[in-house]
C-alpha positions as CSV (number, residue, x, y, z in Angstrom):
1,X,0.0,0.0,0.0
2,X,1.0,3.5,-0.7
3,X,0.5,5.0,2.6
4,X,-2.4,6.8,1.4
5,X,-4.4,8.2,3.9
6,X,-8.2,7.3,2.9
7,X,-11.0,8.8,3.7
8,X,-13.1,5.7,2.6
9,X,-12.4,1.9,2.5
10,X,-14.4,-0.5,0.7
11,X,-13.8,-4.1,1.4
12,X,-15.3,-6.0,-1.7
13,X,-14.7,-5.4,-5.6
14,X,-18.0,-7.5,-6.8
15,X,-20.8,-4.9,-8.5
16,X,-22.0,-3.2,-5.7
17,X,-18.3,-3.0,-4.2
18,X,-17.1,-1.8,-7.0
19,X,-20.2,1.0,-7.4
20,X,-19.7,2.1,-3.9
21,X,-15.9,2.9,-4.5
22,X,-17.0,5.0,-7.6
23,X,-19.7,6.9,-5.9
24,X,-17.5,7.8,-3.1
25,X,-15.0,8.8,-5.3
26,X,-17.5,11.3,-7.1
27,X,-18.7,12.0,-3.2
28,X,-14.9,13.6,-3.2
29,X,-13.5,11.0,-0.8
30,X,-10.2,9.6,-1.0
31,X,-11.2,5.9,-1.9
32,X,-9.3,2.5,-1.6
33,X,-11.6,-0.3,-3.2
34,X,-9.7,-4.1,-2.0
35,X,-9.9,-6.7,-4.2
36,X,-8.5,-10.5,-3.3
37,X,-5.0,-10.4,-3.8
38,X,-3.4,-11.9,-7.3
39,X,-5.7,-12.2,-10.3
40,X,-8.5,-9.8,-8.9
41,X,-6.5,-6.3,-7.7
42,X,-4.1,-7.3,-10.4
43,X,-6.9,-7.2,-13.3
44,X,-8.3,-4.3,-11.2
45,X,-5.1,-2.2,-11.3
46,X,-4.2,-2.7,-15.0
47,X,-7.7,-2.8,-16.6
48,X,-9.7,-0.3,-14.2
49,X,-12.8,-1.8,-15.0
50,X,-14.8,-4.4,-13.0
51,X,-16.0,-7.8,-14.7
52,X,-19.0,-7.3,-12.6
53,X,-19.2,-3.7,-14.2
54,X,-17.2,-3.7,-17.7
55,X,-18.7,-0.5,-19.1
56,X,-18.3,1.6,-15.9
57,X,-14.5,2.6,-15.2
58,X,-12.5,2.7,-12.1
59,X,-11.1,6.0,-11.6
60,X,-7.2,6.6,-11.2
61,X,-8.1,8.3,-8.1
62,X,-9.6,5.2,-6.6
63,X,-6.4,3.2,-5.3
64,X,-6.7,-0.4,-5.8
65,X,-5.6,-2.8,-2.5
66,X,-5.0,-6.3,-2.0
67,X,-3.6,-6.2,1.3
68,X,-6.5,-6.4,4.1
69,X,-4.7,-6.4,6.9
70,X,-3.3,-3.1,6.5
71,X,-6.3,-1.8,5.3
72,X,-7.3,1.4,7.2
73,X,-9.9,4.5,7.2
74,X,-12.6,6.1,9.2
75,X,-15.2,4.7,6.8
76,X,-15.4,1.2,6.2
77,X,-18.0,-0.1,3.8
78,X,-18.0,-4.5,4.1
79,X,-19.2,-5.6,0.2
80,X,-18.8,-8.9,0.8
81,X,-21.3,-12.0,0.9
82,X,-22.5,-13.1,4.0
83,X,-20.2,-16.1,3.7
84,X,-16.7,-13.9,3.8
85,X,-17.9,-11.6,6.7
86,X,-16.4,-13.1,9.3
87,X,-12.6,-14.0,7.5
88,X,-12.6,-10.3,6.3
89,X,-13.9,-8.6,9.3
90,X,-11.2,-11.3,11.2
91,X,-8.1,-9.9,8.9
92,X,-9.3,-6.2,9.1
93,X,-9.4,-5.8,12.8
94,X,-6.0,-5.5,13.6
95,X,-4.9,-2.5,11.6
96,X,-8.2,-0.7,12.2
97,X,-8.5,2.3,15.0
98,X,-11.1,2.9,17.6
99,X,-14.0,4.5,16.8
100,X,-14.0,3.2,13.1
101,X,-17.2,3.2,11.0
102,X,-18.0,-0.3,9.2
103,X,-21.3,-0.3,7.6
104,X,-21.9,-3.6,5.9
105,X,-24.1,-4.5,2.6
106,X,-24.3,-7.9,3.5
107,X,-28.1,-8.9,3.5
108,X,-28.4,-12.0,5.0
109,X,-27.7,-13.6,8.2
110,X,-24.8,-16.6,9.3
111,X,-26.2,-19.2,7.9
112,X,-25.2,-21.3,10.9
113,X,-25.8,-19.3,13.8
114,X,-28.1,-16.7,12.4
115,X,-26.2,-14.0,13.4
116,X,-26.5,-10.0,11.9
117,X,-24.0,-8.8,10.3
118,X,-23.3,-5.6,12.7
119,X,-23.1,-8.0,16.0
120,X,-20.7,-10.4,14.1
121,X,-18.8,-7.2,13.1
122,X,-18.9,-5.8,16.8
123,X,-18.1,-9.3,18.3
124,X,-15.1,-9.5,15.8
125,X,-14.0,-5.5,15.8
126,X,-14.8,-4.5,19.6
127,X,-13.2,-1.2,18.6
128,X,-15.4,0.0,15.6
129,X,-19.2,0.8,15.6
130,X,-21.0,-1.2,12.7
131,X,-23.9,-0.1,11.0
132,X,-25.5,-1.5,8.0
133,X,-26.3,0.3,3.9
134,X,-29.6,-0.9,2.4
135,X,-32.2,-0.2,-0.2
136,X,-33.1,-0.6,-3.5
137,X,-30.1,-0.5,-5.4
138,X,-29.3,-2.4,-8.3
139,X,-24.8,-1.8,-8.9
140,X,-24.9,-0.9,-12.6
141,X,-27.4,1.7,-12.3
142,X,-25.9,3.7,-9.2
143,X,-22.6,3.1,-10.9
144,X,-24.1,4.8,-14.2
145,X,-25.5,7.8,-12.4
146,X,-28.7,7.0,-12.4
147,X,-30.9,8.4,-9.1
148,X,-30.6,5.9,-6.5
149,X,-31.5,6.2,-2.6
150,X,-30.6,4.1,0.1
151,X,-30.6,3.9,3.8
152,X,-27.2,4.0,6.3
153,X,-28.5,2.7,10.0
154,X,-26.4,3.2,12.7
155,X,-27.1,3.3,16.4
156,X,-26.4,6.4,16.9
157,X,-27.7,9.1,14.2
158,X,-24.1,10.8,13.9
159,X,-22.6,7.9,13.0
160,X,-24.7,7.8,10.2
161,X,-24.3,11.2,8.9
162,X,-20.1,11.0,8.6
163,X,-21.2,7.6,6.5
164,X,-23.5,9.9,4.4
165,X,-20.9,12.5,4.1
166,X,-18.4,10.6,2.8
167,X,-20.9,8.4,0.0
168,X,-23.7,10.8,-0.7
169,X,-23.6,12.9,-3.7
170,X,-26.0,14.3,-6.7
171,X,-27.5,11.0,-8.2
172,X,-26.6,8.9,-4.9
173,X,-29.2,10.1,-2.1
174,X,-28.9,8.9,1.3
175,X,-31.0,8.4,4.9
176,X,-30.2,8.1,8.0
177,X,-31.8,5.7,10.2
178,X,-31.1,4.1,14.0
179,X,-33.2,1.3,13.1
180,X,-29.9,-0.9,12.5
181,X,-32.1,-4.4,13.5
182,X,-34.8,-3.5,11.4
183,X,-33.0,-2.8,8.0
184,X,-30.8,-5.8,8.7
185,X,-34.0,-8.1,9.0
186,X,-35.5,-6.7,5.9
187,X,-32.7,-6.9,4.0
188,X,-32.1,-10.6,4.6
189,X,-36.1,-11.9,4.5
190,X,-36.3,-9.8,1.2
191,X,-34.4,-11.9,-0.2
192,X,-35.7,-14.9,0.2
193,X,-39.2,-13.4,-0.9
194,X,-37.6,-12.4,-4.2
195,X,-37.1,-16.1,-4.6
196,X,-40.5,-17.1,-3.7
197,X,-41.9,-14.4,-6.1
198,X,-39.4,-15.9,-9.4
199,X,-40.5,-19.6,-8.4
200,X,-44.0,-18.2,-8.8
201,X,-43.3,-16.4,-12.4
202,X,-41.3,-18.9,-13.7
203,X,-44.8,-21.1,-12.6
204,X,-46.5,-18.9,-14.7
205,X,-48.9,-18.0,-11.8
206,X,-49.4,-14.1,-13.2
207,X,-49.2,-10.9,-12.0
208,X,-51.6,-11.6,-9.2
209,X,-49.8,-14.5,-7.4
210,X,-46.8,-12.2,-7.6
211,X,-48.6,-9.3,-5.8
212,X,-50.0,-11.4,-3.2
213,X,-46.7,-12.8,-2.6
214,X,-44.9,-9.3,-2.0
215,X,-47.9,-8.3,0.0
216,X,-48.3,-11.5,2.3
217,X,-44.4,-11.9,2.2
218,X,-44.6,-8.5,4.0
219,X,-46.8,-9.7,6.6
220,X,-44.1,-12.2,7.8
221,X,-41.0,-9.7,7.3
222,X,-43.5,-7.5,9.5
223,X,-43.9,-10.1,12.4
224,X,-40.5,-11.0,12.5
225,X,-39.2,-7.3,12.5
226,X,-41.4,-6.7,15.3
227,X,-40.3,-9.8,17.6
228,X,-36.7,-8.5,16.7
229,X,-37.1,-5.3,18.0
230,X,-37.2,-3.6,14.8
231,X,-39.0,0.0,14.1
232,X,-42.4,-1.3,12.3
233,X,-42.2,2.2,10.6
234,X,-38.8,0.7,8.9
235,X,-40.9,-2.2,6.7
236,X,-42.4,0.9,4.8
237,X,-39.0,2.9,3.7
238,X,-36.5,2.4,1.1
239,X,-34.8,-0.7,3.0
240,X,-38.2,-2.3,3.4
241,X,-41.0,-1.9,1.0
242,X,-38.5,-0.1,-1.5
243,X,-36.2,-2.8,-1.7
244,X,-39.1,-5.5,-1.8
245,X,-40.4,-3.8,-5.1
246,X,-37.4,-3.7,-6.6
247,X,-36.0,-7.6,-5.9
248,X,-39.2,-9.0,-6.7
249,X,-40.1,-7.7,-9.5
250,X,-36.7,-7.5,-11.5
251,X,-34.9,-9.9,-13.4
252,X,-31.7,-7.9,-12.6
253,X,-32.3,-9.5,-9.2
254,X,-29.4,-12.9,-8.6
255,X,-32.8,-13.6,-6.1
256,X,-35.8,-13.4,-8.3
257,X,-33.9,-14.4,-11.3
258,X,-32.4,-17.7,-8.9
259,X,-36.3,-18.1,-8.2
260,X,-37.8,-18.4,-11.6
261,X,-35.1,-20.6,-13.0
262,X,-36.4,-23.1,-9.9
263,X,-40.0,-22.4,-10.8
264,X,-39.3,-22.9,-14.5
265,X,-38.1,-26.5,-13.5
266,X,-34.6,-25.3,-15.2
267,X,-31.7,-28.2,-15.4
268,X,-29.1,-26.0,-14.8
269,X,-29.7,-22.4,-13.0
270,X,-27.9,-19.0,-14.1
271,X,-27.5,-18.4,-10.3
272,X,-25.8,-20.6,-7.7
273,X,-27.0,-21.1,-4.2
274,X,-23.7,-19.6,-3.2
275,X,-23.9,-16.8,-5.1
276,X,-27.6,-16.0,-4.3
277,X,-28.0,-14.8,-0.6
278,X,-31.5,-15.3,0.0
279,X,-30.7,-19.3,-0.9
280,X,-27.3,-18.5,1.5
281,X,-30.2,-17.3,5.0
282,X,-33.2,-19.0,4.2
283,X,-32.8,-21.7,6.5
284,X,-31.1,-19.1,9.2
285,X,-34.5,-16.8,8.5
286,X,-37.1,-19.7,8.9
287,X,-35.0,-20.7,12.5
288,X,-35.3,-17.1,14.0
289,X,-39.1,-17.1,13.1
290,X,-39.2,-20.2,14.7
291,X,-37.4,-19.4,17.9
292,X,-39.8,-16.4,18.0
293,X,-43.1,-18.9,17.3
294,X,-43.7,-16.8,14.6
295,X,-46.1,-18.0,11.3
296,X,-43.8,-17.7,7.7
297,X,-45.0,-19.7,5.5
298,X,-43.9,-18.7,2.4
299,X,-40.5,-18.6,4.0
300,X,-41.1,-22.3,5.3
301,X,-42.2,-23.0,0.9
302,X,-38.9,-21.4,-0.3
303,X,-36.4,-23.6,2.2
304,X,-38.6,-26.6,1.9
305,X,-37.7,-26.1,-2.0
306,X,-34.5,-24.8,-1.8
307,X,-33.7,-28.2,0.5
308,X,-35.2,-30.3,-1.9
309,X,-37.8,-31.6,0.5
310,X,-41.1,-30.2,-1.7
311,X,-41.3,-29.4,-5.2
312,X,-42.3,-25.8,-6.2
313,X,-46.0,-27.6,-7.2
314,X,-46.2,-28.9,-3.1
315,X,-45.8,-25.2,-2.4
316,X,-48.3,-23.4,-4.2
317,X,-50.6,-26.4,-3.1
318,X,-49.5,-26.0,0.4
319,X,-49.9,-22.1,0.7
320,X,-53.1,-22.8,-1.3
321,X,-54.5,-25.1,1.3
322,X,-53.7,-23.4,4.3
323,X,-56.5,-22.4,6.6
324,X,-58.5,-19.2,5.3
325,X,-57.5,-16.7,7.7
326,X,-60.3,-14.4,7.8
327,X,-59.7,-10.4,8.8
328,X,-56.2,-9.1,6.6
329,X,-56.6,-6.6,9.4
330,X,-56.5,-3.9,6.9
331,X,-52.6,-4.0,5.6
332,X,-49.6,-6.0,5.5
333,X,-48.5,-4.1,8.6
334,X,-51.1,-5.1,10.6
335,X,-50.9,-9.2,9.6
């Protein structure tokens, strides 16, 4: 490393790694982006463009790092899958000073343990204060310029502003939130919604099964923020209702996209579970609701499929055949 000093750290060169670097850079922060050392800072350095991105350049001004260890600046920003959190968080801690700002992307939980991603970061980097970035935000577009929005959740509020600070800028708007258990719940049940609603279009089940998907899927993300602790408020902003839209409804979703190719029966899918993080915390989202006694069916549907214990046929039949449940009590939010 150069001894740069960076005002900005982004641990993660996939698409929205990548995107995040560049709009910090247009943000005017001094930005290192890490990739894995060899092949992927190497291809990084001498090609400044992204294979997850190829018509979007890296800007000289962003520095390209493959060491994580020595990694360090007041802003981190963890783009890495759910799976790598813990190894990079692990490798980052030493070099990183007190009072750091780590706001992971992550939107899933451990698949083992079930663990958020801010307490694994705050068991793992006692010195730094984690928050969590979520919303509806597809990489190529935010990359391109296009208006985006998005929500930065830390405990405490002014935490959350120095994140903003150092990301927001003219086509990249930002909110603040203190809600960090809430957005992390919604962003990791989304997910496995957006599965549930591609199984259903690849079905062929129409516009209205999707609708009633998103709408009854949002009762269960509702129940479960609630017995989390969560702000019920949260379910209706950008990291809850606007992200919902926006993976279940688009093919450039890896979730919905992962989903259809089940529901279309397909031999081979253009997602793998690995790669598809609502697959990754689907079981780990289904144990939580369980531990709280809480009714998810669709999210029981999508791992029963995903495990290969149902088709998706047994699911549709199954939701189809549940008990009617009378009053809708008005709204999702109220289910």
């Amino acid at each position: 490393m150069s001894g740069t000093t960076f005002d900005l750290a982004v641990v993660g060169a996939g698409a929205w790694g990548t995107a995040l670097a560049i709009l910090a850079d247009r943000a005017g922060s001094r930005t290192a982006l890490w990739g894995r050392p060899g092949k992927t800072a190497e291809s990084l350095r001498q090609h400044r463009r992204s294979p997850r991105l190829p018509d979007i350049p890296i800007p000289d001004s962003i520095e390209i790092v493959a060491d994580l260890t020595a990694l360090s600046a007041p802003v981190i920003v963890m783009a890495v899958p759910v799976k790598a959190l813990a190894a990079c968080a692990v490798s980052l801690a030493p070099g990183l000073a007190p009072g750091t700002l780590i706001a992971t992307v992550a939107k899933g939980f451990q698949p083992e343990s079930g663990e958020r991603g801010t307490a694994l970061l705050t068991r793992l980097i006692p010195q730094a204060r984690a928050g969590v970035l979520s919303g509806p935000t597809f990489a190529a577009e935010a990359a391109a310029g296009a208006p985006t929005a998005a929500t930065v959740a830390f405990p405490d509020l002014a935490d959350a502003e120095r994140v903003v600070a150092a990301l927001a800028g003219p086509s990249f708007r930002l909110y603040t939130s203190a809600d960090v258990v809430g957005v992390e719940v919604l962003g990791a049940v989304k997910n496995v919604l957006a599965i549930a609603c591609g199984i259903a279009d690849g079905m062929g089940l129409g516009d209205n099964a999707r609708a009633a998907l998103i709408t009854r899927g949002m009762a269960e993300i509702t129940r479960l923020v609630r017995a989390e602790g969560g702000r019920i408020e949260t379910v209706t902003g950008l990291s809850g209702f606007g992200d919902i839209v926006l993976t279940c409804t688009s093919a450039q979703s890896r979730n919905y996209r992962y989903g259809r190719s089940l529901g279309r029966a397909a031999e081979s899918h253009p997602e793998t579970g690995d790669l598809v993080e609502g697959a990754a915390t689907a079981e780990a989202v289904k144990a939580l609701g369980d531990r709280h006694g809480i009714e998810m069916p669709i999210t029981a549907a999508v791992t029963g499929v995903l495990a290969g214990r149902i088709t998706p046929q047994d699911a549709v039949h199954r939701l189809l055949a549940r008990p009617l449940p009378g009053s809708e009590s008005g709204s999702a939010l109220g289910a």
